[in-house]
Z-matrix of the N, CA and C atoms (Angstrom, degrees):
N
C 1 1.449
C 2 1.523 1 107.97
N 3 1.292 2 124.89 1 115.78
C 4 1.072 3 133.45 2 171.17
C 5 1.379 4 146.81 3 -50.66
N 6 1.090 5 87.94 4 -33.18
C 7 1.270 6 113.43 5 -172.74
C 8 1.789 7 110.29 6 -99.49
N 9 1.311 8 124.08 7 -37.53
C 10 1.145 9 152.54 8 -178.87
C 11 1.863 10 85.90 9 -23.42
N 12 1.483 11 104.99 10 138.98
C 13 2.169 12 99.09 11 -176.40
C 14 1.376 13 98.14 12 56.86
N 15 0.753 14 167.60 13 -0.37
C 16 1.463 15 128.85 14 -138.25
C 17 1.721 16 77.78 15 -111.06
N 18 1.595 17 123.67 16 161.77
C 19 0.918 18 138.03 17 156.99
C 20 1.732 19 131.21 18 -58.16
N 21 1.346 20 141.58 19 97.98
C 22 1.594 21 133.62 20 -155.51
C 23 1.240 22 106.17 21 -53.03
N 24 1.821 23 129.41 22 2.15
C 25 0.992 24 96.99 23 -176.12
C 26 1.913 25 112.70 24 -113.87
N 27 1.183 26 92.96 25 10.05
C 28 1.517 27 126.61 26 170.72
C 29 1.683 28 124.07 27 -93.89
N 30 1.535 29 111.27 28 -10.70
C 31 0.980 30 92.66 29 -166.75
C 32 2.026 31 112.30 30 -96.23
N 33 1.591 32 93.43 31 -11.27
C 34 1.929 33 113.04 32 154.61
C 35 1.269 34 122.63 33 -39.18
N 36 1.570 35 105.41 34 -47.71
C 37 1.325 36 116.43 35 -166.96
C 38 1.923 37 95.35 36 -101.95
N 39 1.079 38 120.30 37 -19.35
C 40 2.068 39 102.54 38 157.94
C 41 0.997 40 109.04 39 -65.00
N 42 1.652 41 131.36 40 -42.87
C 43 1.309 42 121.06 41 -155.93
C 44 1.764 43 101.06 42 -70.62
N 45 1.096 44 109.51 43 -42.89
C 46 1.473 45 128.43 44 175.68
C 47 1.814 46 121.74 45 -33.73
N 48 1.408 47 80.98 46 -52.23
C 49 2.114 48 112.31 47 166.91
C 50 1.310 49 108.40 48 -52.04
N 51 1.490 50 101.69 49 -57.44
C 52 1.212 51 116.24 50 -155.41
C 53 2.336 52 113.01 51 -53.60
N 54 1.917 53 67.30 52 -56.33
C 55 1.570 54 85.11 53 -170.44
C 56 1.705 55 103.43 54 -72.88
N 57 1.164 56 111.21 55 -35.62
C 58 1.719 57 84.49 56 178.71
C 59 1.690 58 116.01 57 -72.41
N 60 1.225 59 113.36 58 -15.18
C 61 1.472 60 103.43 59 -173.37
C 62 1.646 61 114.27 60 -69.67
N 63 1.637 62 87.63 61 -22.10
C 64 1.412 63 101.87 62 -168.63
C 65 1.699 64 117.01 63 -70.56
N 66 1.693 65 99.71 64 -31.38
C 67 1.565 66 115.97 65 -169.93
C 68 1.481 67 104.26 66 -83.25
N 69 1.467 68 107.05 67 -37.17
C 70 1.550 69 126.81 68 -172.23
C 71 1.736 70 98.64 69 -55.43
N 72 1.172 71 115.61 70 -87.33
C 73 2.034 72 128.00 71 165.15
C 74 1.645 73 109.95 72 -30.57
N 75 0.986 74 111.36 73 -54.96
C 76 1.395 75 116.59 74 -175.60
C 77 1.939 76 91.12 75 101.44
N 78 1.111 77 119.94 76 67.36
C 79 1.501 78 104.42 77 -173.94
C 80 1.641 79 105.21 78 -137.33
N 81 1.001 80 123.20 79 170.49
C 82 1.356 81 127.02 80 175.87
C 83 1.258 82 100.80 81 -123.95
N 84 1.756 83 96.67 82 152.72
C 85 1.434 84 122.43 83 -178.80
C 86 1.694 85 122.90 84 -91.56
N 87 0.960 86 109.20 85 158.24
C 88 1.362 87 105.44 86 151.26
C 89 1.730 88 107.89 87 -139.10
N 90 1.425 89 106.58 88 135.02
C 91 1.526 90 116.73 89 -168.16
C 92 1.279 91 100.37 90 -133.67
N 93 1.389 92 107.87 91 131.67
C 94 1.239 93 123.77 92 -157.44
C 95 2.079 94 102.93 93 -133.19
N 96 1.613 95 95.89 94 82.78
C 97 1.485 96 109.92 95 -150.68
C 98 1.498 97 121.58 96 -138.28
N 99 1.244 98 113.44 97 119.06
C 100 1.466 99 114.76 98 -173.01
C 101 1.525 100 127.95 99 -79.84
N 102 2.262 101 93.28 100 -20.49
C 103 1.650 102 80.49 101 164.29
C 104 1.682 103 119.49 102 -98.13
N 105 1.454 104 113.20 103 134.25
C 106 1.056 105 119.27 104 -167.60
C 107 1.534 106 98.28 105 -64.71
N 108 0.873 107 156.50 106 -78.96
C 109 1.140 108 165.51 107 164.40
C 110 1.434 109 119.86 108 7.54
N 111 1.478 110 133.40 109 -46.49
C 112 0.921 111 145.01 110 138.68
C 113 1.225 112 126.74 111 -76.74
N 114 1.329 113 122.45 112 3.92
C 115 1.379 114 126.04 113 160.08
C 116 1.517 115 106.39 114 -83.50
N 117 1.703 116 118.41 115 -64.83
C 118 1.012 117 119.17 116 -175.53
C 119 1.927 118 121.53 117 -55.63
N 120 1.602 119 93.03 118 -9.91
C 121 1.739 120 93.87 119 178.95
C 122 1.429 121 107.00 120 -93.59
N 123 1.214 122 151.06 121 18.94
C 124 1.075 123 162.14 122 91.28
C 125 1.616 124 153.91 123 -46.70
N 126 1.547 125 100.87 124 -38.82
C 127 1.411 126 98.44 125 164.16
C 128 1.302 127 133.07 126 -102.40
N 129 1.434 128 106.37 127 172.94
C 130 1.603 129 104.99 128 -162.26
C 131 1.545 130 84.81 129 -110.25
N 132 1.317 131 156.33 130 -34.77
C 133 1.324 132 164.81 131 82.61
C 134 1.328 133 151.77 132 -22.71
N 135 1.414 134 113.34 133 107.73
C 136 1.848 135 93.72 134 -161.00
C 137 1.720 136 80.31 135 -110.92
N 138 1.585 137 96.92 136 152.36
C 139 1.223 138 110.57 137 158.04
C 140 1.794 139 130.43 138 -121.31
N 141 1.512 140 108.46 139 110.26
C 142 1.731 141 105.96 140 -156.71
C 143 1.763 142 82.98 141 -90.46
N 144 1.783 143 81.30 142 142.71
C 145 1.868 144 110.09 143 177.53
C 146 0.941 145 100.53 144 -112.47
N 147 1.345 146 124.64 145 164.62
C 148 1.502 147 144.17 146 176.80
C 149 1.421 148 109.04 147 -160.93
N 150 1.570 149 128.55 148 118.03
C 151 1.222 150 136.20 149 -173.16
C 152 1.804 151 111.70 150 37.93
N 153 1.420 152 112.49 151 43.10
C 154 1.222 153 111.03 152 162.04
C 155 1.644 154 103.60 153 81.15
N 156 1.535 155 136.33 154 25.23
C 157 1.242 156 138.46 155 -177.65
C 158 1.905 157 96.98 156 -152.82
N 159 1.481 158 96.51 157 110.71
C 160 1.380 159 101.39 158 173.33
C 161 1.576 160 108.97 159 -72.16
N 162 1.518 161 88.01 160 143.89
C 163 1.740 162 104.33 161 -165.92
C 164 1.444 163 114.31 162 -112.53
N 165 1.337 164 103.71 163 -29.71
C 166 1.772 165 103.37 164 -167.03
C 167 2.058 166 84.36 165 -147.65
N 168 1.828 167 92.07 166 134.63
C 169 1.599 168 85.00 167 167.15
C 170 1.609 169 86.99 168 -136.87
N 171 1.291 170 111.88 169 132.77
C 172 1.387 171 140.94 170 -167.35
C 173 1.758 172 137.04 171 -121.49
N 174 1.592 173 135.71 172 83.57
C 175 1.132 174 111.50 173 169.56
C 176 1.359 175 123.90 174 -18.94
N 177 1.472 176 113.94 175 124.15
C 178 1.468 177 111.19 176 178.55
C 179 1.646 178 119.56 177 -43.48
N 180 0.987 179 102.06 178 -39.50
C 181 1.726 180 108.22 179 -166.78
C 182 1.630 181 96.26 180 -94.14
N 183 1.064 182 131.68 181 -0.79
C 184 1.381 183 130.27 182 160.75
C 185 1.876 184 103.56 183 -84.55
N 186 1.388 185 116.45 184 -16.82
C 187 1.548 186 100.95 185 -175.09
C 188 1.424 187 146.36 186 -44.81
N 189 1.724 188 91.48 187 -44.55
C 190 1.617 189 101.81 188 179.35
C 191 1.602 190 102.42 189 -75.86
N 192 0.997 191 125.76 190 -23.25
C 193 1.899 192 114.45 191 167.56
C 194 1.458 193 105.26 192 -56.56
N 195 1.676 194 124.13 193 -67.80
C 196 1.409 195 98.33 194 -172.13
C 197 1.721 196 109.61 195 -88.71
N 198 1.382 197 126.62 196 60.03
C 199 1.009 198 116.90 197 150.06
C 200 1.838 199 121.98 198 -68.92
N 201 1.163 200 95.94 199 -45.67
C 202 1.542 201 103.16 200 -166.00
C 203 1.915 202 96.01 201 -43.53
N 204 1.206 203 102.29 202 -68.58
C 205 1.379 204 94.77 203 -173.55
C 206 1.375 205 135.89 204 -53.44
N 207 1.375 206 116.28 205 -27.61
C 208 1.342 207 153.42 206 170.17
C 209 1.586 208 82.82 207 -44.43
N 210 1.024 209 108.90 208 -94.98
C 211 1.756 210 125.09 209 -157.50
C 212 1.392 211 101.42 210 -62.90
N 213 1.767 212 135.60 211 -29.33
C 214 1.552 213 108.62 212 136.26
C 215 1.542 214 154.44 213 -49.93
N 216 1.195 215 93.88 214 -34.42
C 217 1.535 216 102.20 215 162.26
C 218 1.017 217 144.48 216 -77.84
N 219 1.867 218 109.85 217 -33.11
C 220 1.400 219 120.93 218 149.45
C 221 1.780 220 122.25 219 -72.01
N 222 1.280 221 95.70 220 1.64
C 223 2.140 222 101.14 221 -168.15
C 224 1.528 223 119.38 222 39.59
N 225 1.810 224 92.92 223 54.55
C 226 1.166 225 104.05 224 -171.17
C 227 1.790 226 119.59 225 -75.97
Protein backbone atom coordinates (compact mmCIF):
# COMPACT_ATOMS: atom_id res chain seq x y z
CA UNK A 1 0.00 0.00 0.00
CA UNK A 2 1.43 3.06 -1.05
CA UNK A 3 0.22 5.34 0.42
CA UNK A 4 0.05 3.60 3.89
CA UNK A 5 2.11 6.76 6.46
CA UNK A 6 2.42 8.68 3.79
CA UNK A 7 1.50 12.30 4.53
CA UNK A 8 -2.33 13.41 2.72
CA UNK A 9 -0.65 15.95 1.32
CA UNK A 10 1.79 13.80 -0.67
CA UNK A 11 -0.23 11.29 -1.59
CA UNK A 12 -1.69 13.72 -5.02
CA UNK A 13 1.61 14.06 -6.00
CA UNK A 14 2.41 9.75 -5.77
CA UNK A 15 -0.49 9.19 -7.65
CA UNK A 16 0.89 11.76 -10.13
CA UNK A 17 4.54 9.69 -10.07
CA UNK A 18 2.90 6.88 -10.29
CA UNK A 19 0.83 7.46 -13.44
CA UNK A 20 3.33 9.22 -15.48
CA UNK A 21 5.99 6.66 -15.01
CA UNK A 22 3.53 4.31 -16.00
CA UNK A 23 2.49 6.21 -19.44
CA UNK A 24 6.17 7.35 -19.87
CA UNK A 25 7.63 3.13 -20.02
CA UNK A 26 4.56 2.00 -21.40
CA UNK A 27 4.21 -0.43 -18.27
CA UNK A 28 1.55 -1.58 -16.05
CA UNK A 29 1.01 -1.43 -12.46
CA UNK A 30 0.01 -3.38 -9.87
CA UNK A 31 -1.37 -1.35 -6.74
CA UNK A 32 -1.99 -2.88 -3.86
CA UNK A 33 -4.36 -0.08 -2.05
CA UNK A 34 -6.99 0.52 0.41
CA UNK A 35 -7.88 3.99 -0.70
CA UNK A 36 -10.28 3.47 -3.33
CA UNK A 37 -10.06 6.73 -4.58
CA UNK A 38 -6.66 6.73 -5.59
CA UNK A 39 -6.92 3.39 -6.65
CA UNK A 40 -9.78 3.98 -8.85
CA UNK A 41 -7.77 7.25 -10.27
CA UNK A 42 -5.36 5.03 -11.70
CA UNK A 43 -6.71 1.87 -12.78
CA UNK A 44 -8.08 0.67 -15.82
CA UNK A 45 -9.04 -2.69 -13.74
CA UNK A 46 -9.51 -3.29 -10.16
CA UNK A 47 -9.29 -6.59 -8.80
CA UNK A 48 -11.34 -7.12 -5.21
CA UNK A 49 -9.66 -10.02 -2.83
CA UNK A 50 -11.09 -11.64 -0.06
CA UNK A 51 -9.01 -14.00 2.19
CA UNK A 52 -6.34 -14.24 -0.46
CA UNK A 53 -8.85 -15.53 -3.50
CA UNK A 54 -9.82 -12.91 -6.07
CA UNK A 55 -13.55 -12.58 -6.27
CA UNK A 56 -14.67 -9.90 -8.63
CA UNK A 57 -12.32 -8.52 -11.60
CA UNK A 58 -13.85 -5.29 -12.87
CA UNK A 59 -13.31 -2.36 -15.51
CA UNK A 60 -12.64 0.42 -13.24
CA UNK A 61 -15.45 2.55 -14.45
CA UNK A 62 -17.69 -0.48 -14.49
CA UNK A 63 -17.11 -0.65 -10.46
CA UNK A 64 -19.83 1.18 -8.81
CA UNK A 65 -22.41 -1.08 -10.98
CA UNK A 66 -21.13 -4.27 -9.51
CA UNK A 67 -20.88 -2.92 -6.16
CA UNK A 68 -24.22 -4.08 -5.01
CA UNK A 69 -23.23 -7.59 -5.48
CA UNK A 70 -19.72 -7.21 -4.45
CA UNK A 71 -20.76 -6.11 -0.91
CA UNK A 72 -23.39 -9.08 -0.99
CA UNK A 73 -21.19 -11.66 -1.40
CA UNK A 74 -18.50 -10.45 0.66
CA UNK A 75 -21.44 -9.20 3.51
CA UNK A 76 -19.80 -6.21 3.25
Amino acid sequence: EPTEGIQPSLVDRLAVTLAVIARQDGIGLLLVEQNLDLALGLADRVLVMEKGRIELVVEAAGLADALPALEARLSI
